[in-house]
C-alpha positions as CSV (number, residue, x, y, z in Angstrom):
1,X,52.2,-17.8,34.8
2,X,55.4,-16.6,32.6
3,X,58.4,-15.2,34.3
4,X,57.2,-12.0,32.4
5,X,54.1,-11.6,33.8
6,X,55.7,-12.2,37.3
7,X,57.9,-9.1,36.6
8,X,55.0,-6.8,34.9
9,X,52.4,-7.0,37.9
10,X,53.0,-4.6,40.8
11,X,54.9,-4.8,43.8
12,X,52.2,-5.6,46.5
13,X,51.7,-9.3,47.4
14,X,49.2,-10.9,45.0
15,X,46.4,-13.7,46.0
16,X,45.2,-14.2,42.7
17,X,46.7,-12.9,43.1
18,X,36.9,-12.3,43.5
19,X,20.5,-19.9,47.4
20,X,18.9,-22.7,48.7
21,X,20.7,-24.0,52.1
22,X,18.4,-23.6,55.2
23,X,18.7,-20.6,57.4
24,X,20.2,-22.6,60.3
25,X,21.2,-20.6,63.5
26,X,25.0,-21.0,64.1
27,X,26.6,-24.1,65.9
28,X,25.6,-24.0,69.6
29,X,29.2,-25.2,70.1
30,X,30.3,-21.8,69.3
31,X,29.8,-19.8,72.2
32,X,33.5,-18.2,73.0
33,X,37.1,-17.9,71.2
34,X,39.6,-19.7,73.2
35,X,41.9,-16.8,72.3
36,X,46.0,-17.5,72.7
37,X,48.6,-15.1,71.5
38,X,49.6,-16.0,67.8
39,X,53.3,-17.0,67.6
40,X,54.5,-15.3,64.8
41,X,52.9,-11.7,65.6
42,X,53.0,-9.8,68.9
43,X,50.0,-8.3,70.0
44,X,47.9,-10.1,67.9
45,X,45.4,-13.0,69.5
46,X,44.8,-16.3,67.3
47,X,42.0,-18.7,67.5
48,X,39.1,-20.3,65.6
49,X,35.6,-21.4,65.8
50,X,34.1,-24.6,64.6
51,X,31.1,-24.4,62.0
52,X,29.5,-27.0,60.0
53,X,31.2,-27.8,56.3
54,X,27.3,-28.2,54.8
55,X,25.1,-25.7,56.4
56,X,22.2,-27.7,55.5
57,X,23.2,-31.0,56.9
58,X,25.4,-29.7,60.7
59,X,25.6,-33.5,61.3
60,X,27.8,-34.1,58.1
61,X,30.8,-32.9,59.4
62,X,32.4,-29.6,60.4
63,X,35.4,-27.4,59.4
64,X,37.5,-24.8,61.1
65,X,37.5,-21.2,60.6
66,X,40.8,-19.1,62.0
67,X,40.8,-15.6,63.8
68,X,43.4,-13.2,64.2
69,X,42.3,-10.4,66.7
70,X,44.3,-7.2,67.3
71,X,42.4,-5.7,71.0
72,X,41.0,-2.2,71.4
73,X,43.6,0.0,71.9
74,X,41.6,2.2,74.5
75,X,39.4,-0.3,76.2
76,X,37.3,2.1,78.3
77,X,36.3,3.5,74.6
78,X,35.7,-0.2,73.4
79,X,32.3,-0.3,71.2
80,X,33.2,-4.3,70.7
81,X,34.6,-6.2,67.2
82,X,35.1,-5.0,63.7
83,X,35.0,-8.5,61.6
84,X,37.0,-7.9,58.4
85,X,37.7,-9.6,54.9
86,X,40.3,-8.6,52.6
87,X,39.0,-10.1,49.3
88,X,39.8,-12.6,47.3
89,X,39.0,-15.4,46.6
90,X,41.6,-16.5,48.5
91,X,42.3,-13.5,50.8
92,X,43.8,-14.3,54.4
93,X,42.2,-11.9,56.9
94,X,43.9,-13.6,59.7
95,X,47.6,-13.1,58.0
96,X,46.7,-9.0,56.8
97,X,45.8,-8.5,60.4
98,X,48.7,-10.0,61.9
99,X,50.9,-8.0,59.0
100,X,49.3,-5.1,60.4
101,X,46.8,-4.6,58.4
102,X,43.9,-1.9,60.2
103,X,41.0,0.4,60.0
104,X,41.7,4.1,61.1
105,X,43.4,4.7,64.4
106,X,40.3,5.9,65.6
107,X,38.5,2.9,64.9
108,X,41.3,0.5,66.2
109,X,41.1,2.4,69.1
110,X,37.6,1.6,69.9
111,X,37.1,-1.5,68.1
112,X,38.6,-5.2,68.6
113,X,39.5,-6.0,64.5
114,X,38.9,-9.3,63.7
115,X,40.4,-10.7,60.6
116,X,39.6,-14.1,59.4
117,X,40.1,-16.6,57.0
118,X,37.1,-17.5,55.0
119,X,36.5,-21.6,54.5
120,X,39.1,-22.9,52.5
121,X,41.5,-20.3,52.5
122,X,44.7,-19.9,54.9
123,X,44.5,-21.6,58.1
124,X,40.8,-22.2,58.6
125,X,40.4,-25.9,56.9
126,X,42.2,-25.5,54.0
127,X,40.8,-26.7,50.2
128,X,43.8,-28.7,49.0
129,X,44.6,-29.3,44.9
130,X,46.8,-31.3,43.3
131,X,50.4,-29.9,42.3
132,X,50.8,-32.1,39.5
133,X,47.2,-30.8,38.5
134,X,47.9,-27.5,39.3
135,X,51.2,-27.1,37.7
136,X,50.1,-28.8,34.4
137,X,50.7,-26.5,31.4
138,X,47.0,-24.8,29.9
139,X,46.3,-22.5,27.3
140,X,45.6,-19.1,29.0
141,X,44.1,-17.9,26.0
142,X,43.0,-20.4,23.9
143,X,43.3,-19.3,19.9
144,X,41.3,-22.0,18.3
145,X,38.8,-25.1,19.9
146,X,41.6,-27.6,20.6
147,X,42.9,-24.9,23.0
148,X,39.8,-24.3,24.6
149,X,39.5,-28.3,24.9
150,X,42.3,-28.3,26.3
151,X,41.8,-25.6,29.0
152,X,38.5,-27.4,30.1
153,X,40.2,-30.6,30.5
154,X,43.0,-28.7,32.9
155,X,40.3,-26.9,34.6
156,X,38.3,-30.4,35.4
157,X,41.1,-32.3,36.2
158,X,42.1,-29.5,38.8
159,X,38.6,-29.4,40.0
160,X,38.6,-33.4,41.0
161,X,41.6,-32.6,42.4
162,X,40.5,-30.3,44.5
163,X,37.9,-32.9,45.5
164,X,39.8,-35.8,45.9
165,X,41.9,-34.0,48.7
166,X,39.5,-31.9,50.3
167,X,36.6,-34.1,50.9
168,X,33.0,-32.3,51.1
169,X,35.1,-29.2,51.6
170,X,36.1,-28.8,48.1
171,X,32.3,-28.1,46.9
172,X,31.2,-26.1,49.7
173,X,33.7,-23.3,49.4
174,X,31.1,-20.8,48.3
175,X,30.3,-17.4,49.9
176,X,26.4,-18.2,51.3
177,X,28.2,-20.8,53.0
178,X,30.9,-18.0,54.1
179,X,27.8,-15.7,55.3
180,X,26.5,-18.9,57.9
181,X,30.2,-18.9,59.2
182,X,30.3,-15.1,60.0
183,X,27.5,-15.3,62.2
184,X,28.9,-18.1,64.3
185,X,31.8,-15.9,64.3
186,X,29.8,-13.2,65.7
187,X,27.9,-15.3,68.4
188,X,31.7,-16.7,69.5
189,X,32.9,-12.8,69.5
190,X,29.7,-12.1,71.9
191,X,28.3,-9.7,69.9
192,X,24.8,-9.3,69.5
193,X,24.6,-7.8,65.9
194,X,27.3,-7.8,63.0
195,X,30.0,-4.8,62.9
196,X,31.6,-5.5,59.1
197,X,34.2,-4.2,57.1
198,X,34.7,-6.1,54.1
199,X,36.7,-5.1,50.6
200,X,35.7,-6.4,47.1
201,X,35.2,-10.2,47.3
202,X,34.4,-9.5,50.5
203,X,31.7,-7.5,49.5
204,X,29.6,-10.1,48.5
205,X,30.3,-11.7,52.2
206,X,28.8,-8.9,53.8
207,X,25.9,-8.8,51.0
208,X,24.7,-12.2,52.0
209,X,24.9,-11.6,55.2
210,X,22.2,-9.0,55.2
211,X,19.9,-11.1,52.9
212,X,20.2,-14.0,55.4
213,X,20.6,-12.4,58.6
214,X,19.5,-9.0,58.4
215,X,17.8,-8.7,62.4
216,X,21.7,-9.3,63.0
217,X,23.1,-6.6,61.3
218,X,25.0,-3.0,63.4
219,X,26.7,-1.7,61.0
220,X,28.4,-3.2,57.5
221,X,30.7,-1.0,55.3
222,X,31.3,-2.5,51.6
223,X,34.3,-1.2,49.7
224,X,34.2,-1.8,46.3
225,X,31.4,-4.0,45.4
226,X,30.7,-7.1,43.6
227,X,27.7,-7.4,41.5
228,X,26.5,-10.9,41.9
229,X,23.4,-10.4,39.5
230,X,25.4,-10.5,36.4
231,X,24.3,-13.4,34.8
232,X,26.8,-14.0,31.7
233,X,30.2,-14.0,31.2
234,X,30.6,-11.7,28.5
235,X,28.5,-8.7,30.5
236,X,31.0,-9.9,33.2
237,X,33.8,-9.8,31.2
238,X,33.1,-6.7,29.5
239,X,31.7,-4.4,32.7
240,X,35.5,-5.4,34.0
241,X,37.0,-4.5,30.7
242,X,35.7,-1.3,30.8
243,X,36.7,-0.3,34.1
244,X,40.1,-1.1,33.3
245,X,39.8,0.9,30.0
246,X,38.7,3.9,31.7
247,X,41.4,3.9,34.6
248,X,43.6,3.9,31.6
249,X,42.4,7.1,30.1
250,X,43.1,8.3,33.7
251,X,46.9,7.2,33.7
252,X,47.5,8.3,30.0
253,X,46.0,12.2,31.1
254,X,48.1,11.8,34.3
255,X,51.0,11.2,32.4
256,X,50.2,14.1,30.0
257,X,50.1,16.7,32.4
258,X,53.0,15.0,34.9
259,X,56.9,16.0,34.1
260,X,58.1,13.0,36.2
261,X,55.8,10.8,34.1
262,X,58.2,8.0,31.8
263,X,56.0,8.9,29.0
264,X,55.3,12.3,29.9
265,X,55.4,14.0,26.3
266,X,54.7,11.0,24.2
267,X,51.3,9.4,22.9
268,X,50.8,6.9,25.6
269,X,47.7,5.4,23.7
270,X,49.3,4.8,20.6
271,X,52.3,3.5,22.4
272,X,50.5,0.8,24.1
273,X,48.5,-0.3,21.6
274,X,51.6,-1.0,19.2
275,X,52.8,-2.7,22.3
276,X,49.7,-5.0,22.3
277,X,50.2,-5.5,18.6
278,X,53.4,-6.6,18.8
279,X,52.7,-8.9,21.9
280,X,50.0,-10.5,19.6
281,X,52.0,-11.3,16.8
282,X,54.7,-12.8,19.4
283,X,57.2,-10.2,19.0
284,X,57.2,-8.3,22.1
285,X,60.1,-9.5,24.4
286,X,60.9,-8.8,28.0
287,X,64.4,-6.6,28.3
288,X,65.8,-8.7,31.1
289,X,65.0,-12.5,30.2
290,X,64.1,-12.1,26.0
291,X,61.5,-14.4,27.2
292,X,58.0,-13.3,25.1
293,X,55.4,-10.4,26.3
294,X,51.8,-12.2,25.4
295,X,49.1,-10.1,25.4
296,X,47.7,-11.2,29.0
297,X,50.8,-10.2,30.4
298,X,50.6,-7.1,29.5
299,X,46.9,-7.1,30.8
300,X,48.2,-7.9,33.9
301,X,50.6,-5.4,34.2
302,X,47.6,-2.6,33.8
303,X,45.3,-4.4,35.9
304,X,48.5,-5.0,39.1
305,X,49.3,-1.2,38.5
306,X,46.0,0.3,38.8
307,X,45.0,-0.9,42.0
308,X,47.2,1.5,44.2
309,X,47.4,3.4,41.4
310,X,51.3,2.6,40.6
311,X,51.3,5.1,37.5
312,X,54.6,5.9,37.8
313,X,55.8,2.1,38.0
314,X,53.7,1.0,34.8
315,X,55.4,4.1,32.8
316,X,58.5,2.8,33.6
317,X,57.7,-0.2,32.6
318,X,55.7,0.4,29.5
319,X,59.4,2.7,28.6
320,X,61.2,-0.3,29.1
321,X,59.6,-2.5,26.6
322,X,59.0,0.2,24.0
323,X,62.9,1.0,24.3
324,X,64.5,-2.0,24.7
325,X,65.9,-1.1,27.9
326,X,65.4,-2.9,30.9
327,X,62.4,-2.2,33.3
328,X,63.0,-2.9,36.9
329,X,62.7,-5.5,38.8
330,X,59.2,-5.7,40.4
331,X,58.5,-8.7,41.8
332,X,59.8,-12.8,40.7
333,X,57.3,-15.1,42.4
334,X,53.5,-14.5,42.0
335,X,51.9,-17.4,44.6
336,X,49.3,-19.3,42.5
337,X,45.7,-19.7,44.2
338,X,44.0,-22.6,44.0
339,X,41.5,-21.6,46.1
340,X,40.0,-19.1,44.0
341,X,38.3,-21.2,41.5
342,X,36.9,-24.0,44.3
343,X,35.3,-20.4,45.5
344,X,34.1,-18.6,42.1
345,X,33.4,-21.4,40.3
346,X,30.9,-22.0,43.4
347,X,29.5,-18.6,43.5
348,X,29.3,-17.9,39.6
349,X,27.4,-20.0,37.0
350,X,28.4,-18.2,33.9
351,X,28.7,-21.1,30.9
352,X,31.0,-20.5,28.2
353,X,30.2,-23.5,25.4
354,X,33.2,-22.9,23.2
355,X,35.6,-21.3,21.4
356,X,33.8,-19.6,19.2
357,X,31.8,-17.5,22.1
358,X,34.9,-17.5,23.9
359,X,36.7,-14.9,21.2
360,X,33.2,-13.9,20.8
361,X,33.2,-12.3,24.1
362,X,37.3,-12.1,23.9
363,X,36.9,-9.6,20.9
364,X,33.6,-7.6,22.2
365,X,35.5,-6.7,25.6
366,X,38.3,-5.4,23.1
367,X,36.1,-3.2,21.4
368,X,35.2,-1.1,24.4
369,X,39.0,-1.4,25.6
370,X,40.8,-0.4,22.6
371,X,44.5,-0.1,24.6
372,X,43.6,-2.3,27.3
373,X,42.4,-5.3,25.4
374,X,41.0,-7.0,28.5
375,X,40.5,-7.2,32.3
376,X,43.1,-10.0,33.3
377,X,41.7,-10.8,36.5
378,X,38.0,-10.6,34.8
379,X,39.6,-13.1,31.8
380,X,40.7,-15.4,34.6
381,X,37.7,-15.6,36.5
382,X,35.7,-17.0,33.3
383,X,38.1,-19.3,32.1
384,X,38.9,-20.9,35.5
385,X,35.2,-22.1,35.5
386,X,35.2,-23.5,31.8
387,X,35.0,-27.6,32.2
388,X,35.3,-27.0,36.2
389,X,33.8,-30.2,37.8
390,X,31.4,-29.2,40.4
391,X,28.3,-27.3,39.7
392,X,28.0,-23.3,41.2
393,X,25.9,-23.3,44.8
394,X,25.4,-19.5,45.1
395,X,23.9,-18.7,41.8
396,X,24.1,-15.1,41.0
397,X,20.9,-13.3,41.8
398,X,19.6,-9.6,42.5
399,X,20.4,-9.4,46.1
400,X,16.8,-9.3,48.6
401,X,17.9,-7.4,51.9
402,X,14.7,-7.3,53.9
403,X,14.7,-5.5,57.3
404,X,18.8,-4.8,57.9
405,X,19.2,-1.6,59.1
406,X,21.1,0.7,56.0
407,X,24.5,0.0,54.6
408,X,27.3,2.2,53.7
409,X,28.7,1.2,50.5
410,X,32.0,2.6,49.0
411,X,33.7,3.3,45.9
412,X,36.3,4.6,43.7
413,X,35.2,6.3,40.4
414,X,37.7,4.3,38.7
415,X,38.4,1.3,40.3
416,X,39.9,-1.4,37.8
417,X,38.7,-4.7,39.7
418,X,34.8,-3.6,41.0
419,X,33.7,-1.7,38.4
420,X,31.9,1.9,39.7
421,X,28.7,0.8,38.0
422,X,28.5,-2.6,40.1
423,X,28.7,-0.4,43.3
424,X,25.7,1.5,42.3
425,X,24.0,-1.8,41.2
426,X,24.5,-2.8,44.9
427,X,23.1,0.6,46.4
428,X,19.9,0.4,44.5
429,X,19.3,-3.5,45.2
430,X,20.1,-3.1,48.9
431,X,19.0,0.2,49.8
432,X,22.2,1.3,51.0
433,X,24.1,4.3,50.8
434,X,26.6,5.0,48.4
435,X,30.1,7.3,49.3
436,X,31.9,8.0,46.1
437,X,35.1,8.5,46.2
438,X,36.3,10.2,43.3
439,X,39.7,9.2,42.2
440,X,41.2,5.9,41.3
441,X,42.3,2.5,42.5
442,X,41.0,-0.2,44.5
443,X,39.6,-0.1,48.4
444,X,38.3,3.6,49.0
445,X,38.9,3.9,52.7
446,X,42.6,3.4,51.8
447,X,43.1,6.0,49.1
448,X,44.5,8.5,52.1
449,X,41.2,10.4,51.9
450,X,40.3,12.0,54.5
451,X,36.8,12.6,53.7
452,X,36.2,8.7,53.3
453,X,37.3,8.3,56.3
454,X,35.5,10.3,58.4
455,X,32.3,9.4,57.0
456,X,33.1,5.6,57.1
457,X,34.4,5.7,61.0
458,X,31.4,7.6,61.9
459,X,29.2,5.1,60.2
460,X,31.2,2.3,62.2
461,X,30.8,4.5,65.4
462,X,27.6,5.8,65.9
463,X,25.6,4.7,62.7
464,X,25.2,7.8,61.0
465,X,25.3,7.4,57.4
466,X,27.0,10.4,54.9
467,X,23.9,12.3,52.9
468,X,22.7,10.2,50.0
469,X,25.0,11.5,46.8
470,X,27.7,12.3,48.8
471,X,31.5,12.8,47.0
472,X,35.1,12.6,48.1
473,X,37.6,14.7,46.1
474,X,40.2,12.9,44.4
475,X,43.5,12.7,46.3
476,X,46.6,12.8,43.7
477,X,48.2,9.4,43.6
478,X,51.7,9.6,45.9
479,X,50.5,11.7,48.7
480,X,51.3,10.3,52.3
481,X,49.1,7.5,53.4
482,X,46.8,8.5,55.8
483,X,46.2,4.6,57.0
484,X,49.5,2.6,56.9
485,X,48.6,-0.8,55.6
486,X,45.7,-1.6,53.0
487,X,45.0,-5.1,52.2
488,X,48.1,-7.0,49.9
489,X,46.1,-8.1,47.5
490,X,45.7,-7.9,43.5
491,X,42.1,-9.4,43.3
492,X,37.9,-8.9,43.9
């Protein structure tokens, strides 16, 4: 990634920056958590349990899977452990909960929270890549088929990387796999049934857990859903698109009817999309470094901004490059995560043959994105899978939850990364209940509304679901956070 696209996404700590085994019962071995207090966080408890790499063959080796635990903070009250995922691919459950990341005080009150770190990722056995591999330049977006040649061959040669290092790891990073190693985490816990809170990629954690283990299932709260039965990239690529589009419309009408706005009073549409012309033809330079502003960068900046919603920050920045004038400094080092296409490319067969349906699906996503252009994290996802080594595990399928008692699903109205529409996709395959939350940005249960809240901690509590149809008001971006610390991350 360019120096400018470091600066252009937002502030908040970035991880991307989102069938067929045997329904084995988990490892007998993992009965308990030898629980120790985690050196670098007080408070918080570390430990792991040990779960087989190939669920289908226990006796091919096994893996590790870390906990971080933060202990009811009224134990006579205790109901017993709220596992929880931040996203991802790539997302670190154990390091959000030791950074203090939490549920309402009123659920941490009553509840052990359990982060962890899903296979692969963090400090559960880790999938390794090559630096040299992963380092290598690659077209981001190739512009004709030796480009796109060229991106495959990265992609492949990362891939066996990935491989080489990781042993059997590196091709059973997907989220079926993830499922089996929540249930072991939940016999190690003690817990008879599954309490679950789990945010976009995460999602799809807690959605494969009902299909394969729905007699274990208390209670399981889904914020901001993946849809894991779309089947091609471009109605992938373009349902993301969209999303991002509309949230734009949102933050252009903000900004029309906000004083403190950068752009308050100016065409914020037309200004951005000479901005993306001039980013196309190579002319669009970054104030601070002169270094070039390509068209994914810019991408990025929408996509980092609207998670929160930072609307204020991508004003100022948008300002800056229109002007000339320098925008400010947001943030210099974006980690790069390999993990996230050992996990996608495991979950997601979506086959894109060559350039030509590349752009194909590159120019139809622009048509319903006309200042937006593209989702960058949607863009990503596809390309990281074109020429990747190892065929996809988890094939993408209309979920089949059979028995589970119901599931509270949440979501934004405009959310930029889980597109509203995939939520509702979920509801009606699962059965579940849908709580909209209508406003904008990325995790519902941390958009300080207190009407998501309540109906999610009841859910968690007692199991009472909200009414079917039920809506949250919008809460105006900036009010004071009503939960201190969502999940860091810019991803599913």
């Amino acid at each position: 990634m360019s120096g400018v696209a470091r600066r252009l996404v937002t502030a908040v700590a970035v991880t991307t920056v989102w069938g067929g085994l045997l329904a084995a019962t988990p490892a007998s071995a993992a009965e308990s958590v030898d629980w120790q207090p985690c050196a670098d966080a007080p408070g918080v408890d570390c430990g792991s349990v040990t779960v087989p790499v190939d669920w289908a063959h226990p006796d091919r080796g096994t893996t590790t899977v870390a906990l971080a635990r933060r202990k009811a903070a009224d134990p006579r009250a205790r109901i017993g452990s709220v596992l929880m995922d931040p996203g991802g691919p790539g997302g670190s459950g154990t390091e959000q909960v030791k950074n203090g990341w939490s549920l309402s005080p009123e659920i941490t009150r009553r509840f052990d929270t359990v982060g962890f770190d899903p296979r692969g990722v963090g400090a559960s056995g880790r999938i390794s890549c090559g630096l040299e591999e992963l380092i290598a330049d690659h077209p981001r977006v190739p512009r004709n088929q030796a480009e796109f040649d060229r991106l495959a061959a990265y992609n492949r040669k990362l891939g066996e990387s990935c491989d080489r290092l990781s042993g059997p790891l590196g091709r059973f990073g997907d989220t079926k796999s993830v499922a089996r190693d929540m249930d072991a985490i939940r016999v190690a816990l003690g817990e008879p049934k599954l309490t679950y809170y789990g945010v976009s990629y995460g999602t799809l954690m807690g959605q494969q857990y009902a299909e394969l283990f729905p007699d274990k299932v208390r209670a399981l709260v889904l914020d901001s859903n993946m849809d894991h039965s779309q089947l091609t990239a471009a109605e992938f690529l373009i349902s993301e698109t969209r999303s991002v589009q509309a949230e734009f419309a949102e933050f252009a009408a903000w900004c029309d009817r906000t004083p403190s706005c950068a752009l308050h009073g100016r065409d914020v549409s037309r200004l951005t999309r000479e901005l993306q012309e001039k980013a196309a033809r190579g002319e669009l330079k970054d104030p601070q470094s002169g270094e070039p502003v390509e068209p994914l960068d810019l991408a990025a900046a929408f996509q980092g901004n609207f998670y929160a919603p930072s609307w204020n920050r991508l004003a100022t920045v948008l300002k800056g490059l229109t002007d000339g004038t320098a925008p400010p400094r947001l943030r210099d080092d974006v980690p790069i995560n390999y993990v996230f296409p050992s996990v996608f490319c495991d979950d997601w067969r979506m086959p894109v043959h060559d350039f030509a349906e590349l752009e194909t699906d590159r120019r139809v996503a622009a048509a319903f994105a006309p200042d937006v252009k593209v989702n960058s994290l949607g863009w990503t996802a596809v390309t990281s899978c074109i020429g990747w080594p190892d065929p996809a595990n988890n094939l993408q399928h209309p979920l089949r939850v059979h028995g589970a008692p119901p599931v509270l699903l949440l979501s934004s109205r405009h959310d930029p990364a889980t597109p509203y529409a995939w939520s509702q996709t979920v509801a009606r395959q699962t059965g579940g209940t849908l709580l909209t939350y209508d406003g904008w940005g990325h995790g519902a249960y941390f958009k300080n509304s207190s009407c998501v809240v309540k109906a999610t901690d009841e859910y968690l509590i007692s199991g009472r679901l909200p009414a079917p149809g039920t809506h949250c008001a919008a809460v105006e971006p900036g009010t004071t956070a009503l939960i201190a610390r969502p999940p860091s991350t810019i991803s599913f």
